[in-house]
C-alpha positions in Angstrom: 73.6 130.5 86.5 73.0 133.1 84.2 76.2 135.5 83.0 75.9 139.2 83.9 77.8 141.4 82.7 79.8 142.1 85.7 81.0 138.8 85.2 82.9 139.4 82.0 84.8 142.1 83.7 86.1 139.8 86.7 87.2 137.6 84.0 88.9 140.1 82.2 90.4 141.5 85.1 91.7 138.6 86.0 93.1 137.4 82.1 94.8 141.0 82.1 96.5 140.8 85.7 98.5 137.5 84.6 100.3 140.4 82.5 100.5 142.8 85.2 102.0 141.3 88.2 102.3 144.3 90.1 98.8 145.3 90.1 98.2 141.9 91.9 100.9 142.3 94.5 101.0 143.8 98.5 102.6 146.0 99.9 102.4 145.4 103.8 104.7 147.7 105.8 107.9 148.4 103.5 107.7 144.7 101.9 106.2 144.2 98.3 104.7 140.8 98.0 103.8 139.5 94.9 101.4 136.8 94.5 101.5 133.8 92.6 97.6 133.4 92.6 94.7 136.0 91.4 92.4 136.2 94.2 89.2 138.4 93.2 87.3 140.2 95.8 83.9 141.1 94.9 82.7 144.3 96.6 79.6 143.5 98.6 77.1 146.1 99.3 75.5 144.9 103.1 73.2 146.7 105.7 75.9 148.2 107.7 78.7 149.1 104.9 80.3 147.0 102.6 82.4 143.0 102.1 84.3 142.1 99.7 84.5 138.2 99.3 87.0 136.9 97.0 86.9 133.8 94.0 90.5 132.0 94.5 92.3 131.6 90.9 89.8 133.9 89.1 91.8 133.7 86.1 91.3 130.0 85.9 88.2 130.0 86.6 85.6 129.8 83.8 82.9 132.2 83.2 80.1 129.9 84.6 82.1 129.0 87.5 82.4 132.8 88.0 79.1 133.8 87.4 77.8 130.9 90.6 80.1 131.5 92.8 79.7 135.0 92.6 76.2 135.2 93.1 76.4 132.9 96.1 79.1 134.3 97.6 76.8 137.9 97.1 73.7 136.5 98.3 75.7 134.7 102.0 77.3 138.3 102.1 74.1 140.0 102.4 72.5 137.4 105.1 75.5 137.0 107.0 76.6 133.6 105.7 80.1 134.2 104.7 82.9 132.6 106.5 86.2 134.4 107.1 88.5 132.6 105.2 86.0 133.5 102.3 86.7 137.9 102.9 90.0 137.6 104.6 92.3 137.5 101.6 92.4 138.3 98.1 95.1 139.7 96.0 92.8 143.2 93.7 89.0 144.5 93.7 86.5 144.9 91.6 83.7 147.3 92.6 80.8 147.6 90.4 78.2 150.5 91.0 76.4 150.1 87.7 73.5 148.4 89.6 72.8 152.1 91.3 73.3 154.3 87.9 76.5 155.5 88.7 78.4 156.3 85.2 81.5 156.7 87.2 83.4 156.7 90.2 86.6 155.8 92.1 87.0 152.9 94.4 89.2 153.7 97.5 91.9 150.6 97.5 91.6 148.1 100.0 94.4 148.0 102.1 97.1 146.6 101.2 96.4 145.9 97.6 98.0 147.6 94.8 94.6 148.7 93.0 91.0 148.2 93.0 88.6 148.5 89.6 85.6 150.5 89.8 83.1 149.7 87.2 80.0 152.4 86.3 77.2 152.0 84.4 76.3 150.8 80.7 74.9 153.4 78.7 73.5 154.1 75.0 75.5 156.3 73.6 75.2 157.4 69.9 78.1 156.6 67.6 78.8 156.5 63.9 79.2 152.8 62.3 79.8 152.8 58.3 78.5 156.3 57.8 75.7 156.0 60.1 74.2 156.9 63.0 73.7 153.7 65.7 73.6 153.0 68.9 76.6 151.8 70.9 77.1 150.6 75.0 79.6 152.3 76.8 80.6 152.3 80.3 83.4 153.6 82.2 85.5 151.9 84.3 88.6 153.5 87.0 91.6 151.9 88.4 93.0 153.5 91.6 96.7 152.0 92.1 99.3 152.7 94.8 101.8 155.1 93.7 104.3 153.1 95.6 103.9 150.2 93.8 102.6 151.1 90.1 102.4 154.5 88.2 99.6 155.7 85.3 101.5 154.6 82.3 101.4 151.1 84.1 97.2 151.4 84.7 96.4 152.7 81.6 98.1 150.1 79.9 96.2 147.1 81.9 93.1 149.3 81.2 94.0 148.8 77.6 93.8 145.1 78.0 90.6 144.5 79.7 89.0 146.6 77.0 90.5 144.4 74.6 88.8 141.9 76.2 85.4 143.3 76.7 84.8 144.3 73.4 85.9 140.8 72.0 83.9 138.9 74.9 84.9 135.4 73.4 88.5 135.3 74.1 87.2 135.2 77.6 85.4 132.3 76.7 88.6 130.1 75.2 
């Protein structure tokens, strides 16, 4: 299965949460519940709204493994093949609306995980590299998190770690 580039980012995500504990935790009624595993879901655009099936021990997963399972898990999504231990679950989201042009956005969280990653569009932008003018790739990405559980110095720096790893792509690799 060929790598996208959406498939990085679950990787990432999933690398960076082993450092962040609370972004991967629950909070169902007054009772935090932190979870030993990191569950993926996978936001799933269907006919009447949207699914988010979820890859079990992302982080251990390996970038092949991630790329299959998440286009099949995608394409049973979309023909109603997807069984309900598959979208029942999960411990954070990733919602990617780069396919539709969107530069940015933020994800609503799905109940009752801490946070949810919303990933826009890859751009060209112009940038300066030794002096000169090149072209670089950008894209945005947002991380809603419940205030109850995590605060903004918290997200910004697990958004500092998936950069790290998206602009050095092979650590996700090793």
């Amino acid at each position: 299965s060929k790598l996208s580039f959406n498939d990085l980012v679950v990787k990432a995500a999933a690398l960076a949460l082993r450092d962040f504990p609370n972004l991967n935790s629950s909070l169902e009624g007054d009772t935090l519940y932190d979870h030993a595993n990191i569950d993926i879901n996978i936001a799933v655009a269907i006919e009447n709204g949207l699914i988010a099936p979820f890859l079990p021990d992302t982080d251990k997963l390996s970038l092949g493994t991630i790329a299959r399972m998440t286009k099949d898990l995608a394409g049973r999504a979309r023909n109603g093949g997807l069984l309900p231990e598959e979208y029942q679950g999960g411990t954070f989201t990733i919602s990617n609306l780069g396919m539709y042009d969107v530069s940015e956005f933020v994800a609503i969280i799905n109940p009752p995980q801490a946070a949810i990653l919303a990933i826009g569009s890859i751009s060209e932008v112009p940038a300066i590299r030794d002096g000169e003018l090149a072209v670089a790739y950008k894209m945005k990405i947002t991380l809603s998190a419940d205030h109850r559980i995590s605060d903004g110095a918290e997200v910004a720096r697990f958004l500092q770690v998936v950069k790290g790893y998206l602009e050095k792509p092979l650590r996700l690799v090793l």
